[in-house]
N, C-alpha and C positions, 0 to 999 in steps of 0.2 A: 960068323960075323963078316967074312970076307966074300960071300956073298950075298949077306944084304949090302954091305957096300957096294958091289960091282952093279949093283938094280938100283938104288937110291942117288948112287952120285950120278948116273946119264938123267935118271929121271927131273933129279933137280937142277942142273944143267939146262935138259929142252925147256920146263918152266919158267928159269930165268930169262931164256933167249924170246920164246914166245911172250914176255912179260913185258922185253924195253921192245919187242917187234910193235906191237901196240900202240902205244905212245907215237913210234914214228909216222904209223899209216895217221894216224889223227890230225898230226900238223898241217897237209897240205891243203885238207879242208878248213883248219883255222884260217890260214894263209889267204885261199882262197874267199872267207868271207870279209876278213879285214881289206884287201883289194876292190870289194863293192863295196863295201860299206864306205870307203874313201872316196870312191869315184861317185857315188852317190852325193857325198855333200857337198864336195868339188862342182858339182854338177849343177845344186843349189846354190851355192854362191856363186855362180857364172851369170845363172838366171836373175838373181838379184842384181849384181856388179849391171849387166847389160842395161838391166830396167832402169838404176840409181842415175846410169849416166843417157840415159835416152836411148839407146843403141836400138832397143826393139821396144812396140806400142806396148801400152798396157793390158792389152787383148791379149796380145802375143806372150807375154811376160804370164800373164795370169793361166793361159792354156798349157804354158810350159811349165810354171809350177803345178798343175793338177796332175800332169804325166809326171814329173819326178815323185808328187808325192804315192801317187796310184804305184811306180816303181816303189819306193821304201816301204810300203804297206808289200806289196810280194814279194820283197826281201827279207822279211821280216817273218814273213809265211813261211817262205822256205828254209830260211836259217833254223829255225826251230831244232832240225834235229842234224843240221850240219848242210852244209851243199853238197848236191851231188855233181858230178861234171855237166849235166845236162841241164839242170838248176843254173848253173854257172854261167854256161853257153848263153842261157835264155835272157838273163839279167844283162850277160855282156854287151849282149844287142840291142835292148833295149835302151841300155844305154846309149851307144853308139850311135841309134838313129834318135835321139832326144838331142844328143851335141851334134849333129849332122842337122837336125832342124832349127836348133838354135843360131846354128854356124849360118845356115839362109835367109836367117831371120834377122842376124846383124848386120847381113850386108845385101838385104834384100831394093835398098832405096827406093823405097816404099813414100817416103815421106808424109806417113801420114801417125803423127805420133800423138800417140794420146787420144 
């Protein structure tokens, strides 16, 4: 009996530890898709908020919601089975340069609206 105890207690021991190691690797890809996913619709209402109050033409407004949506459509591809950091990377900048051309485009004084 004493040892199968000394083989049974480490063994279920490393199972338990491998069991909550698990769970932790998963969060920072949850983490990480909830962070697009926000910055995504942040993103959409900026586009709209600009356009409601005139800020950028409706050419401009309309071109910038087809890249956000073209983004949510491959967020949505790659979510599927979690992000990878490279996944991550790629959306990040996408992002980035959608609010970098909207950023040009509200204060491009263009004056020609609509």
């Amino acid at each position: 009996m004493r040892k199968l105890t000394k083989i049974i207690v480490p063994a279920l021991c490393a199972t338990m530890a491998l069991g909550a190691a698990l769970p932790a690797q998963a969060y920072p890809t949850q983490g990480r898709n909830q962070s697009i996913a926000s910055q995504i619709d942040e993103l959409q209402r900026a586009v709209n908020r600009s356009d409601r109050r005139d800020r950028i033409s409706g050419r401009d407004a309309w071109n910038l919601r087809r890249d956000v949506q073209q983004l949510s459509r491959q967020y949505r591809l790659y979510s599927r089975n979690g992000l990878s950091r490279a996944e991550y990377r790629i959306l990040d900048k996408r992002i980035d340069s959608i609010r970098a051309r909207l950023h040009v485009k509200r204060h491009d004084r263009d004056r020609h609206r609509r």
